[in-house]
N, C-alpha and C positions, 0 to 999 in steps of 0.2 A: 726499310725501303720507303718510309712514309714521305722524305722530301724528293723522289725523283716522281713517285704517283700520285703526289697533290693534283698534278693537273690533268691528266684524264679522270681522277673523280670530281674534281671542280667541274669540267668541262660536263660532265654526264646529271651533274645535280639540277634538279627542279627550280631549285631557291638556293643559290650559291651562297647570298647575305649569313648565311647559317657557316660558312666554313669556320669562322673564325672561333666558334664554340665548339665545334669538331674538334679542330685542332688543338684547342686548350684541353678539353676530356684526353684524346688519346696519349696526351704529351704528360697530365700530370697521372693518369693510370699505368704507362709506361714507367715514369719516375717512381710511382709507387711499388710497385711488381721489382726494380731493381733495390731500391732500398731495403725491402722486406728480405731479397735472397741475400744484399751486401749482410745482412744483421746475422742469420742463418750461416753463413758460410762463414764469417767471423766469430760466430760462437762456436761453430764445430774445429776450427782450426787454430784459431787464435793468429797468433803471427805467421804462423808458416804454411800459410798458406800459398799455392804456387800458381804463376799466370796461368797453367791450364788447370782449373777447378777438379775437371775428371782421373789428373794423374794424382791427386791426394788421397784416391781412394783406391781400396784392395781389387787387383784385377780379375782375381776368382770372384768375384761376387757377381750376380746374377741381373740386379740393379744399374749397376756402372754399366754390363754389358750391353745392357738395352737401353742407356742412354747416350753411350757412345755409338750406336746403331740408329738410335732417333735422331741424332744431332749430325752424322750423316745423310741422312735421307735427309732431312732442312736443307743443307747444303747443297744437294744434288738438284733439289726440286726450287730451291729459290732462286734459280740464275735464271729460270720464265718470267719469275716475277721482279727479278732486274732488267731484264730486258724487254719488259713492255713497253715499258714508257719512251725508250728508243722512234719505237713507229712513231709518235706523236710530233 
């Protein structure tokens, strides 16, 4: 969601001259955080791994369950925070 609320957090900042360092941290901590899961998820699966990450793993387990339950609730709960920046 970071390029539709660039600008009500621009708009709310003290010293806006600073976004541009904002936005370099969160883009290459962002970049970081996907690389370190692509490497993880590549060692555990090798090539077969499939577009949905969650179906490669055993559905009895207890883990998968509660992150296919967390990964729901993300989705339920970030369509507020897609639809903020709408008002602006």
């Amino acid at each position: 969601t970071f390029h539709s609320n660039i600008f009500p957090v621009w708009k709310e900042m003290k010293e806006p001259q600073f976004i541009s360092k904002i936005v370099s941290y969160a883009i290459f901590s962002v970049c970081g955080c996907y690389l370190i899961l692509g490497v993880f998820g590549y060692l555990s699966f090798g090539d077969k791994v499939n577009g949905n990450i969650l179906t490669n793993y055993p559905n009895d387990d207890i883990a998968v369950s509660v992150g296919k339950i967390a990964l729901m609730i993300l989705i339920v709960f970030s369509y507020s925070v897609l639809a903020f920046p709408v008002k602006y």
